[in-house]
C-alpha positions as YAML, in Angstrom:
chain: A
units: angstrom
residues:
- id: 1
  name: UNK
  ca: [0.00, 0.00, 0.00]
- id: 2
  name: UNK
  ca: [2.39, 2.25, 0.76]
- id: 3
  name: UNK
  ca: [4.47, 1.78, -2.54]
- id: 4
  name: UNK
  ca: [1.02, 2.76, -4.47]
- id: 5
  name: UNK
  ca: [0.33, 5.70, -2.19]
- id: 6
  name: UNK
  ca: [4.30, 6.80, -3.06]
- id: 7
  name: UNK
  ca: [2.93, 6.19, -6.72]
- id: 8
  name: UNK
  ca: [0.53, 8.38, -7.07]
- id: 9
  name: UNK
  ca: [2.09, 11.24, -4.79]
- id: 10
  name: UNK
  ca: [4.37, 10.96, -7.96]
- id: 11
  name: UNK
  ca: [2.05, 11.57, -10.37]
- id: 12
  name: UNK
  ca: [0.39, 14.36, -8.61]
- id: 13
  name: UNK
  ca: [3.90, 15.98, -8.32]
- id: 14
  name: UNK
  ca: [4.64, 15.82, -12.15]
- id: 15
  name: UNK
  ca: [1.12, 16.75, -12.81]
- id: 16
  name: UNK
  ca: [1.76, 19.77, -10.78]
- id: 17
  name: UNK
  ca: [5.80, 20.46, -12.27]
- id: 18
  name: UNK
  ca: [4.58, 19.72, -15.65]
- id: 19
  name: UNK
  ca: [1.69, 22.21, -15.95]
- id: 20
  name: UNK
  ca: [4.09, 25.08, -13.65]
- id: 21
  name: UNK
  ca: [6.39, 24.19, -16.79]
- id: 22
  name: UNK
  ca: [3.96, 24.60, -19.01]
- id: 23
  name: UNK
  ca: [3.04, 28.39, -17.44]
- id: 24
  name: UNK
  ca: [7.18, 28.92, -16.99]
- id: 25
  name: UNK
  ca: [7.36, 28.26, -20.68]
- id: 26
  name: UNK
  ca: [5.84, 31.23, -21.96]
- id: 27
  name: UNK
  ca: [2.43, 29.74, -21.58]
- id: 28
  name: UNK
  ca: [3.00, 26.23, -23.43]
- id: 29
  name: UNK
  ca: [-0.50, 24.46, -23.15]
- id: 30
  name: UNK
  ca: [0.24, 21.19, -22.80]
- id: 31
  name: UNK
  ca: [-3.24, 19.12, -21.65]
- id: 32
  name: UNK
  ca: [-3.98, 17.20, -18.79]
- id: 33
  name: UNK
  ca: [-1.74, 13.82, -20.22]
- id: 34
  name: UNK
  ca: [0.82, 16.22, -21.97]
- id: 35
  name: UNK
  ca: [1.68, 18.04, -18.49]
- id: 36
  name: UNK
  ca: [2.00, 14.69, -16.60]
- id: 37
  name: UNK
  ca: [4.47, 13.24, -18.92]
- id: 38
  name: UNK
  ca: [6.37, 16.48, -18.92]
- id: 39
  name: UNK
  ca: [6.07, 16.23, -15.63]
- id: 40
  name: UNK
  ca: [7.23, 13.01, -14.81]
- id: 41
  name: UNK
  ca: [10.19, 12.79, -17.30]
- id: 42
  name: UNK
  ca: [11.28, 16.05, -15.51]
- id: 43
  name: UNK
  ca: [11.36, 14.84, -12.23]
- id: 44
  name: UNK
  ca: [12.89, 12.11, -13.61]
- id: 45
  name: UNK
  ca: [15.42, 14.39, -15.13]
- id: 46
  name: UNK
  ca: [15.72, 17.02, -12.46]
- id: 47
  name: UNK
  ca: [15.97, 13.87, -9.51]
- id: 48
  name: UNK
  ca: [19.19, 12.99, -12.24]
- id: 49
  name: UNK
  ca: [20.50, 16.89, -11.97]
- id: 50
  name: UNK
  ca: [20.42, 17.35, -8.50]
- id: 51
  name: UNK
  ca: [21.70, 13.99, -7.37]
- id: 52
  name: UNK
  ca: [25.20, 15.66, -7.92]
- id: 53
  name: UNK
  ca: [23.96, 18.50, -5.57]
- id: 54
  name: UNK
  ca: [21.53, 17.37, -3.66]
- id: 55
  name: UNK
  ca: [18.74, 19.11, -1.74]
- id: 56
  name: UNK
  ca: [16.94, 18.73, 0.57]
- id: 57
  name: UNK
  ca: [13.68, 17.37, -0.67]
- id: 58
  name: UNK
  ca: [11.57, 15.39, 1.79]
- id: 59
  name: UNK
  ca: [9.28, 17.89, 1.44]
- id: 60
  name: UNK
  ca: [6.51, 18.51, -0.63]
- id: 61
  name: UNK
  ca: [7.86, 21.66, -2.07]
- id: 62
  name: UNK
  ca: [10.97, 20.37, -2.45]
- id: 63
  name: UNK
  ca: [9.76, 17.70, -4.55]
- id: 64
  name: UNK
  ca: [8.00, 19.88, -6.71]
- id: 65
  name: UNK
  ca: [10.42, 22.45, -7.72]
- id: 66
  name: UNK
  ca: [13.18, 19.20, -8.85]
- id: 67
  name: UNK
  ca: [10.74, 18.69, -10.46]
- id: 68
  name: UNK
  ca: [9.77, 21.68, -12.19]
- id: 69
  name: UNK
  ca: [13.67, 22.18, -13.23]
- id: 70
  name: UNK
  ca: [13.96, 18.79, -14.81]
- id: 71
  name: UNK
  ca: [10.46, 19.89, -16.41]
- id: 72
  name: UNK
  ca: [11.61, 23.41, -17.81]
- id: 73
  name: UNK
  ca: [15.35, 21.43, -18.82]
- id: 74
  name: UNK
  ca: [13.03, 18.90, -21.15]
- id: 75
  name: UNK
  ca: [10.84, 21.38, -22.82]
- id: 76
  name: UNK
  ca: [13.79, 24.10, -23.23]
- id: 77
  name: UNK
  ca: [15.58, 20.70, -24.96]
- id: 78
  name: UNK
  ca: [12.39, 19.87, -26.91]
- id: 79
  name: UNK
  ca: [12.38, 23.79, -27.77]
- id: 80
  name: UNK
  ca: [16.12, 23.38, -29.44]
- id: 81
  name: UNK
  ca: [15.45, 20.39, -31.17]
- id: 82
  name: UNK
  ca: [12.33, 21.74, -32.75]
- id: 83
  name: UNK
  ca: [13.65, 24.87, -33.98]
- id: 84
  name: UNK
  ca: [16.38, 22.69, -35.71]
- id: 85
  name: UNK
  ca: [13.73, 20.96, -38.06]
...
């Protein structure tokens, strides 16, 4: 139980990183499903950044904003790449 409660507290956080992203992003509109994947491959990607410096994120917050910087990193990338084609 507790692994599926850890689960969705996931979720909820790169819902949450991925639509701040979106706003941060001069107003990218991304959808419900578009925000949480954004989301979640940014806190994948900002829980990869900051494991050379970590923080301190037990909390909630903290949590959030890795995740929002891993979530601003993949759309900037996605941004780049784009403008290439």
């Amino acid at each position: 139980m507790h692994d599926l409660r850890r689960f969705i507290m996931f979720l909820i956080i790169g819902l949450i990183a991925g639509w701040l992203a979106g706003i941060v992003m001069r107003g990218r509109h991304l959808g419900v499903l578009g925000s949480l994947v954004v989301g979640v491959l940014g806190a994948l990607i900002g829980g990869f950044l900051f494991s050379v410096f970590p923080p301190d994120v037990r909390a909630f917050i903290g949590e959030v904003c890795v995740a929002l910087v891993g979530a601003v990193v993949l759309l900037f990338l996605l941004g780049v790449v784009d403008k290439r084609k």
